[in-house]
Each structure stands twice: as C-alpha cells, then as structure tokens.
N, C-alpha and C positions, 0 to 999 in steps of 0.2 A: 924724800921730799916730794912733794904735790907741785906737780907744775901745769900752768895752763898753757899751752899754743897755740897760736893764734893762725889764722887760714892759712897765709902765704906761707909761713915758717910751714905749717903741716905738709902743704903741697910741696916744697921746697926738700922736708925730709922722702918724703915715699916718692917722689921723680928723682932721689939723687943728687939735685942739684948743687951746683958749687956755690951757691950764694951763699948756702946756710954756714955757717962759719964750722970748721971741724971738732973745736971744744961743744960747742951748742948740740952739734951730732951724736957727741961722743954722748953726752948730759940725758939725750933724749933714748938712746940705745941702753941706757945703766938701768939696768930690771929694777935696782933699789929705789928709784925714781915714779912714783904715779904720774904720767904724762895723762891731761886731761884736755878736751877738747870739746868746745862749746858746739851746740846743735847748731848755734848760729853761723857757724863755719860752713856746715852740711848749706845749709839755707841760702847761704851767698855763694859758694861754687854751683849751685844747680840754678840759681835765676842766673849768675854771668855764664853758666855753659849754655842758656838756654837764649838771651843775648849775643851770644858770640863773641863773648868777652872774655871766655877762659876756656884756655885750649891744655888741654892734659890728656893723657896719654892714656887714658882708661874711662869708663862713662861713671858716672855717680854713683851707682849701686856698689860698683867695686874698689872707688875711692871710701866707702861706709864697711867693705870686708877688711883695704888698709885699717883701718882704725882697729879692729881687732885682734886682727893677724900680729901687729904692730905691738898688742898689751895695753892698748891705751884706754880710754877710759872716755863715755862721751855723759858730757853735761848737758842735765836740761836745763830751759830759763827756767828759773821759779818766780815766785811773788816778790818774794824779797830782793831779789835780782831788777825787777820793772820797780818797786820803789825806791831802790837805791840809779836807778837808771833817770828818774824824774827828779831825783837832787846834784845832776851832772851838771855842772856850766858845760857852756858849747864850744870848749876848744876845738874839738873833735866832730867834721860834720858827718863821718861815716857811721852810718846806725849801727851797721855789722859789728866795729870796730867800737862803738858807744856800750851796745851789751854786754861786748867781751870783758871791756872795761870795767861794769858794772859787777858783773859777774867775782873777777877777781876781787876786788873792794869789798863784795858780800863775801867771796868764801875767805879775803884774805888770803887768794895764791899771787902767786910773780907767772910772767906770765915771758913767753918766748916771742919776743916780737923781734923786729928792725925798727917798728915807728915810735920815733921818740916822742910823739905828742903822747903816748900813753904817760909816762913820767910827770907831763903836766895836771895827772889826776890824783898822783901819789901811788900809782903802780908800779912797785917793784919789776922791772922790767930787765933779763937776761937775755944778753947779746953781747958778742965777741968776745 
C-alpha cells in the first residue's frame, strides 16, 4: 500500500515519539508499505526550525538522510497537485497542510495524519 505522512506523524516516527500510535508505527515500519512524504514537509520543518518553532533533535539535512535511511519515498508538488490545490474550499488554513491534502486527492493516497480536518476533504486518513 502507498501511503502519505504527513510532517508531525514523520517527525513523531524518526524522534520515537510516543504520540504516534503503535499500530500507525508498526504500518509505517512494514517494508510491503511505500511510505511517501511530500517535499512540502521538508519546506515546513526548515522555515519553523529557522523560526524557532521546531525543535528536533537533529538539523534538516539529516532529518532528509531519515527519509531514506527510513525507505521512504519523497514527493514532489507537481501541476496537477497546485490545480487540484486551487479547487480546495478553505476548511484548512495551513498551506503546508492544504498541499499535502492536495497532493493525496491527486495521487489518491490515505494519508498518516492526527488532523481530522483533512477527512473534511475526502482524505482517507489513518490514525489509531
């Protein structure tokens, strides 16, 4: 299965975190699984590490080796991705959080969040 994750869930899997739910973990560790993760992930941890809004344990460059290391798989925006982002209603005021959205709706993944407002777009969304 192709799955997208979304910032928090990624940072949440590579720090350990106990938020991330242990089934979501297990889901995202199972090789048979393509875990994929938007560039736009990358984009929002480097402007709020550069903010002082996000604090992790490691600087950007090596948060972008996780993603490898990991097997994961990073997406670009594409065209199709910004035309399907400009027929969004505005449930959703995070832009970060608006592409990801976008993103799945064009490729058709489910995507690894907590935030239930994605659900308000018709995104198959896994958690707990």
């Amino acid at each position: 299965m192709r799955i997208l994750i979304d910032t928090q869930a990624f940072i949440w899997f590579v720090e350990n975190d106990k938020q991330l739910p242990d089934k979501i973990r297990k889901e995202l560790e199972n090789t048979d699984n393509a875990i994929i993760l938007s560039i736009a992930s990358l984009w929002e941890m480097a402007i709020k590490i550069s903010l002082d809004k996000l604090h992790i344990s490691c600087d950007i460059e090596e948060m972008i080796d996780k993603i490898y290391h990991n097997g994961f798989e990073l997406l670009p925006i594409l065209p199709n991705h910004i035309i399907k982002l400009s027929t969004l209603k505005y449930f959703h005021r995070d832009p970060f959080d608006r592409i990801i959205i976008a993103q799945c709706l064009g490729e058709d993944l489910p995507v690894v969040t907590s935030d239930e407002i994605f659900k308000d777009y018709g995104v198959r969304v896994k958690w707990k």
